[in-house]
C-alpha positions as a Markdown table, in Angstrom:
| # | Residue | x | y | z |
|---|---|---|---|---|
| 1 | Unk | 0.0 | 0.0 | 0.0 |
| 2 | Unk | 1.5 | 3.6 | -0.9 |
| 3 | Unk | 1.4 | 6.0 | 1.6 |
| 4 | Unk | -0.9 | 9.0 | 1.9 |
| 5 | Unk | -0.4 | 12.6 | 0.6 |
| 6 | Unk | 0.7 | 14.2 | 3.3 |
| 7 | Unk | 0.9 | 17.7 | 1.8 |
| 8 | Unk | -1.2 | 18.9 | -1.5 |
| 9 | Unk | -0.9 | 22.1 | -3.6 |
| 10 | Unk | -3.6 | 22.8 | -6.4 |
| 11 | Unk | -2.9 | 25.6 | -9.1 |
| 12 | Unk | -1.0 | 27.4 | -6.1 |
| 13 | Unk | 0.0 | 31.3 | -7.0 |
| 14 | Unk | 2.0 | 34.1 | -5.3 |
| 15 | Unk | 2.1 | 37.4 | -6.8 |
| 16 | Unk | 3.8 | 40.4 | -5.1 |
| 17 | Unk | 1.8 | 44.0 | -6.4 |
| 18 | Unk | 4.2 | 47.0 | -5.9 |
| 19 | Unk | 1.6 | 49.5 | -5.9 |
| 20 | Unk | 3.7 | 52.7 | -6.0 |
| 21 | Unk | 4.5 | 51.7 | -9.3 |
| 22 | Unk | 1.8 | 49.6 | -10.2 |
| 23 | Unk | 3.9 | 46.3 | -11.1 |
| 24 | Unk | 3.6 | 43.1 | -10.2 |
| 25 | Unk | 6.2 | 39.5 | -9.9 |
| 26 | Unk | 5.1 | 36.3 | -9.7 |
| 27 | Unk | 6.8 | 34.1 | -8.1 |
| 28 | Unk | 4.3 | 30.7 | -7.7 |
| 29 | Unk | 2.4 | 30.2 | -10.9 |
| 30 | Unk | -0.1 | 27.2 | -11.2 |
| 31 | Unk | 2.3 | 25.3 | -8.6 |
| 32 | Unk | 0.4 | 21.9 | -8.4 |
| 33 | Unk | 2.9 | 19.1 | -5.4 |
| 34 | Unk | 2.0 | 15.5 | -3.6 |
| 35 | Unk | 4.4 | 15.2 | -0.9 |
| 36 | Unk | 3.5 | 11.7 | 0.5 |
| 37 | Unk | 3.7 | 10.6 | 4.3 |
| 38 | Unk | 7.2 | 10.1 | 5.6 |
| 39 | Unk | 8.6 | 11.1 | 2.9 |
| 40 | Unk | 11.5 | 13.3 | 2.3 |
| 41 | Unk | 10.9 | 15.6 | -0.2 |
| 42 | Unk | 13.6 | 18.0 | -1.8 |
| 43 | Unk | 12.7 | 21.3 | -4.5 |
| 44 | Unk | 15.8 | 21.7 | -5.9 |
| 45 | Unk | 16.1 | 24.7 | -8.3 |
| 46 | Unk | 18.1 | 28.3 | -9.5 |
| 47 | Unk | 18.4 | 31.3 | -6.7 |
| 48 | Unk | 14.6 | 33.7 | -7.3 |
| 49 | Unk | 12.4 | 30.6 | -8.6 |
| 50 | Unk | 10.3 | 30.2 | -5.9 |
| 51 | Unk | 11.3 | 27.3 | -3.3 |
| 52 | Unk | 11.5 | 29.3 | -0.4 |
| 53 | Unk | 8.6 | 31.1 | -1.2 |
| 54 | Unk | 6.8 | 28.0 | -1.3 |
| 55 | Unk | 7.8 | 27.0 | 2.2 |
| 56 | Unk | 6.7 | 30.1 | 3.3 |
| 57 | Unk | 3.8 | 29.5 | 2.4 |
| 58 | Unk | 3.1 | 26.2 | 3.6 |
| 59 | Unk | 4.6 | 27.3 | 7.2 |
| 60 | Unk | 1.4 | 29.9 | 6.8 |
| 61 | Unk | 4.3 | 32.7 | 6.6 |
| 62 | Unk | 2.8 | 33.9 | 3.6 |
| 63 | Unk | -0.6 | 33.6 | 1.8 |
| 64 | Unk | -0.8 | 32.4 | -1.6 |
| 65 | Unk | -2.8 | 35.0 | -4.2 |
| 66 | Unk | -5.1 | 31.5 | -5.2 |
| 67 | Unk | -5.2 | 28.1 | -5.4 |
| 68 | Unk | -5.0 | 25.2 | -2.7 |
| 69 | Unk | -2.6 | 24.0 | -0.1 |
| 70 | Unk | -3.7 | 21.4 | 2.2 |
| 71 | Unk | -1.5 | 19.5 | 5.2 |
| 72 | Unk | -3.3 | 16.3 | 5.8 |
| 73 | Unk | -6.7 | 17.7 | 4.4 |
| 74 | Unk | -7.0 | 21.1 | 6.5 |
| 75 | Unk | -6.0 | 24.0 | 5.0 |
| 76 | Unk | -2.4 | 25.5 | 6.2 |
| 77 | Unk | -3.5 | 27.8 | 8.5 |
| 78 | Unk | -5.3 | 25.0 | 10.0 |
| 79 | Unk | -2.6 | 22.9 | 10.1 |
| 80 | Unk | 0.5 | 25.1 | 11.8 |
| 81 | Unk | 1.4 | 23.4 | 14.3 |
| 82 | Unk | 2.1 | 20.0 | 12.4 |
| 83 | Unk | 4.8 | 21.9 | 10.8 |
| 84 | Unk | 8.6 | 22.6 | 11.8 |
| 85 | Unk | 10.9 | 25.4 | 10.5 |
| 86 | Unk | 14.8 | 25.2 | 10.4 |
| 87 | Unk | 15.8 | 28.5 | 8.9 |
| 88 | Unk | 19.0 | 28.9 | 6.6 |
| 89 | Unk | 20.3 | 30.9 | 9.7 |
| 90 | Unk | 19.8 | 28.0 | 12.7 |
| 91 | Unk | 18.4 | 31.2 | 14.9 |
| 92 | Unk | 19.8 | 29.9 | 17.7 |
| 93 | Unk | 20.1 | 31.5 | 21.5 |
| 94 | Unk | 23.7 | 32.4 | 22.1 |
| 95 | Unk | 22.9 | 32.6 | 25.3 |
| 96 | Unk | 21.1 | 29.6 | 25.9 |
| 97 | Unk | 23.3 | 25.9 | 25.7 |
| 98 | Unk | 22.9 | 23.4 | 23.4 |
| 99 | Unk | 20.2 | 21.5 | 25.6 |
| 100 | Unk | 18.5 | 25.0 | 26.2 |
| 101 | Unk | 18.3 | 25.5 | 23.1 |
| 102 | Unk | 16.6 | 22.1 | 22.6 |
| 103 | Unk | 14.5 | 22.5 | 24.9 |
| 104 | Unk | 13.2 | 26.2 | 24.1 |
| 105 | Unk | 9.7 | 24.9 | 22.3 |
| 106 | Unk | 9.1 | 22.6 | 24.9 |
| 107 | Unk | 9.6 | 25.2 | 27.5 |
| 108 | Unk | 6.7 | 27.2 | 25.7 |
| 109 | Unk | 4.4 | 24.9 | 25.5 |
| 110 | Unk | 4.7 | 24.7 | 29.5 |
| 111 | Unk | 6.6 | 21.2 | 29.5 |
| 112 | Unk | 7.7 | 20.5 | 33.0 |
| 113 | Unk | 11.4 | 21.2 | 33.5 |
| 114 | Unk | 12.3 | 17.0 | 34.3 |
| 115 | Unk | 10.6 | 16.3 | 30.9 |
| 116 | Unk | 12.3 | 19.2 | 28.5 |
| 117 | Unk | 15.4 | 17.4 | 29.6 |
| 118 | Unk | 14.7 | 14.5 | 28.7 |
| 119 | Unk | 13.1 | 15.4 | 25.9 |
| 120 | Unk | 16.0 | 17.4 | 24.3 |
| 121 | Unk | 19.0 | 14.7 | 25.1 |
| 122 | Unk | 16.4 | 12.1 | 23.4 |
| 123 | Unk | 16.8 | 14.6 | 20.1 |
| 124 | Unk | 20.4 | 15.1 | 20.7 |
| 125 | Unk | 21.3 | 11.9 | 21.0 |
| 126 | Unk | 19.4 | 11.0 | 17.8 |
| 127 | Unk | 21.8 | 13.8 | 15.8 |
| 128 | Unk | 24.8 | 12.7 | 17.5 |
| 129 | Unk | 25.2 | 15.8 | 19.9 |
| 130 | Unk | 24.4 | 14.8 | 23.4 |
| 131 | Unk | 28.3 | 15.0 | 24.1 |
| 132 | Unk | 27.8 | 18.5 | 23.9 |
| 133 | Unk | 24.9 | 19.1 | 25.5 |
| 134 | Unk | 26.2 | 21.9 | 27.7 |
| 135 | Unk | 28.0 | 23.8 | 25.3 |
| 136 | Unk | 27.5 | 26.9 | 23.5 |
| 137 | Unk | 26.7 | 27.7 | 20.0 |
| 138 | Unk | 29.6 | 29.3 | 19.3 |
| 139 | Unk | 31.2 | 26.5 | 20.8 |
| 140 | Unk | 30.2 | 24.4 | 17.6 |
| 141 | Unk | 30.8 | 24.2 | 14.0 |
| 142 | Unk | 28.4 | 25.4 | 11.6 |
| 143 | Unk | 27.2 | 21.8 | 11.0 |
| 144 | Unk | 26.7 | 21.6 | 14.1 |
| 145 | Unk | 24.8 | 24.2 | 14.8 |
| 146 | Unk | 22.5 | 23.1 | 12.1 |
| 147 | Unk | 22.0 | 19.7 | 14.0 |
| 148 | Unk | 21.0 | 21.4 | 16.6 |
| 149 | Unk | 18.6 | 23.5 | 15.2 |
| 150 | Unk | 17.2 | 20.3 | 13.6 |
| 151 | Unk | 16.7 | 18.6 | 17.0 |
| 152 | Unk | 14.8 | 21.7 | 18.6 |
| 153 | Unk | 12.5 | 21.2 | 16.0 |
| 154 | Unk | 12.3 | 17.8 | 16.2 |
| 155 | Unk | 11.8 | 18.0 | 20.0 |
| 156 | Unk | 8.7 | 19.8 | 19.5 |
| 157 | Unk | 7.1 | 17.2 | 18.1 |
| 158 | Unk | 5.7 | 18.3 | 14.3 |
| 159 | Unk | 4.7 | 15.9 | 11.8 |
| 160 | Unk | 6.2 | 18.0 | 9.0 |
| 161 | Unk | 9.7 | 19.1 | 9.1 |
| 162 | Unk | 10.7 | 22.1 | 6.6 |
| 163 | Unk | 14.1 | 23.0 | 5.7 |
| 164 | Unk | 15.0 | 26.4 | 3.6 |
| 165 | Unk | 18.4 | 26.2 | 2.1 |
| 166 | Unk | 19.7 | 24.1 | 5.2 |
| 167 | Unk | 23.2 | 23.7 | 3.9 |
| 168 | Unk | 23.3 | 27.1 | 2.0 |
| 169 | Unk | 26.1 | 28.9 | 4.9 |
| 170 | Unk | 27.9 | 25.2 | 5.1 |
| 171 | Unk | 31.6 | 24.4 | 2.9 |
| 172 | Unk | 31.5 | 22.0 | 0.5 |
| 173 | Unk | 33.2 | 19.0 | 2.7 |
| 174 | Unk | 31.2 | 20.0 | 5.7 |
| 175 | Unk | 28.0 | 19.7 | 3.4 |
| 176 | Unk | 28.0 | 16.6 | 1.8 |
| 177 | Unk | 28.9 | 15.1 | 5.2 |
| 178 | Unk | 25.8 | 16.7 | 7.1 |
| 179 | Unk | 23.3 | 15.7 | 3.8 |
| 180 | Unk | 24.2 | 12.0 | 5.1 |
| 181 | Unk | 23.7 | 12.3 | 8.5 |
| 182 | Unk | 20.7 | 14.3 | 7.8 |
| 183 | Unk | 19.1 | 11.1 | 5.9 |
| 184 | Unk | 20.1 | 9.3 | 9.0 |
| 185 | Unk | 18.1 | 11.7 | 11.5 |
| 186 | Unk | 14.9 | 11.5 | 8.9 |
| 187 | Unk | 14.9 | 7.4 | 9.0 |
| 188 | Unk | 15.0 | 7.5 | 12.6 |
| 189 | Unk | 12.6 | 10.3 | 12.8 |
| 190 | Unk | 9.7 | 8.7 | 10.8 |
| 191 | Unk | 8.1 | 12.8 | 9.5 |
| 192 | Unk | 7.6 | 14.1 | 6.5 |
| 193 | Unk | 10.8 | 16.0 | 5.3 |
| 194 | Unk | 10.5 | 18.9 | 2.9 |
| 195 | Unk | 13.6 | 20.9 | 1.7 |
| 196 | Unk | 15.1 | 23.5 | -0.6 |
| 197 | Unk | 18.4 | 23.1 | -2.7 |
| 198 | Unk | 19.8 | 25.5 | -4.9 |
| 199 | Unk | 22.1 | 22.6 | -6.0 |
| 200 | Unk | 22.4 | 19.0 | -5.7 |
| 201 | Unk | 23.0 | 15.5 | -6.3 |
| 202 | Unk | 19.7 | 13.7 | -7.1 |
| 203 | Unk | 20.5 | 9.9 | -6.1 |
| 204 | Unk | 21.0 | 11.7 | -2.2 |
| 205 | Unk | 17.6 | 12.3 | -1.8 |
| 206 | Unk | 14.1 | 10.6 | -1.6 |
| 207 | Unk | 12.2 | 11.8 | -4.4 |
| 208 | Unk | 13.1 | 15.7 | -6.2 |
| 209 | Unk | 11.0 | 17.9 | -7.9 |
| 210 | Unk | 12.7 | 20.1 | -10.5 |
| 211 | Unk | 11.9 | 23.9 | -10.5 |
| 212 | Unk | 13.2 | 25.6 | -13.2 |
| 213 | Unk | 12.8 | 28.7 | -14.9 |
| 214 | Unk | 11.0 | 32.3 | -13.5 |
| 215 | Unk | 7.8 | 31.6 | -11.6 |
| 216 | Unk | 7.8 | 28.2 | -9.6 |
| 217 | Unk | 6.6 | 25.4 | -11.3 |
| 218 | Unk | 7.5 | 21.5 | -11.1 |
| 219 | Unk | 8.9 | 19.8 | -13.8 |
């Protein structure tokens, strides 16, 4: 039995008006996706076409000008907190240590303080961090710091994990080692993956849906 669409867009647009000057830029055009249960899912396309903007919109960052987006059947804004954001730029806590850090979307949610703990070295121990559970960020490596901003998200507990350019601020070396490990964390983690690539190598990843040229569309 193949799994369920997890995530649907029908005819999806996104058009930006500039109305001092009366233009307007499309950046979604008739953007129709399945992304299927479990699945990790990669857009992979040129700088400007769209991918992020996409994400946006199915983390209900941005409405679409038309069309449909649906997270298990309900609607995105519906559906928000099935979904999980790592940003390009980890937005991390300085402050805070790696298990802090973890533990910062439990700790809203009013998680007792025993049960953050465990919570967060359950997720650091699943992305090979727990060793440094009481260090810094700017203790860590850039890949690093990306793990960790992987396991807070994981630790909150969304079925839908989203990833904008996760590997865009990483070296070369450093980047083709985290895209394995990340496969790792997503077998163990049993969600629904969905990433943006600028560039990549296709047999890495689940399943890839080309984006191309000007205004978003799969191909």
């Amino acid at each position: 039995m193949s799994a369920r669409d997890k995530i649907v867009a029908r005819d999806l647009s996104l058009t930006y008006a500039n109305e001092a000057t009366g233009t307007s830029h499309t950046v979604l055009d008739g953007f129709d996706l399945n992304v299927r249960e479990g699945e990790f899912f990669v857009l992979l396309g040129p700088s400007g076409c769209g991918k992020s903007t996409f994400l946006n919109v199915l983390a209900g960052l941005a409405p679409q000008t038309s069309g449909e987006l649906s997270v298990d059947g309900e609607a995105v804004h519906a559906a928000r907190r099935k979904l999980g954001f790592v940003f390009q730029g980890y937005a991390l806590f300085p402050w805070r240590t790696v298990r802090k850090n973890v533990e910062t979307g439990l700790e809203i949610r009013g998680v007792k303080r025993a049960q953050r703990r465990l919570e967060a070295e359950r997720f650091l121990r699943l992305v090979g961090l727990l060793d440094f559970a009481d260090h810094y960020p700017h203790q860590l490596s850039s890949g690093m710091r990306q793990r960790v901003a992987i396991a807070r998200v994981l630790a909150y507990g969304p079925d839908i994990l989203l990833m904008d350019e996760p590997f865009g601020a990483l070296d070369a070396q450093t980047r083709e080692t985290l895209q394995q490990e990340l496969l790792g964390i997503w077998e163990q983690s049993a969600k629904t993956w969905c990433s943006s690539r600028t560039a990549s190598t296709r047999r890495s990843f689940w399943r890839i849906a080309w984006r191309l040229w000007g205004a978003g569309r799969v191909a």
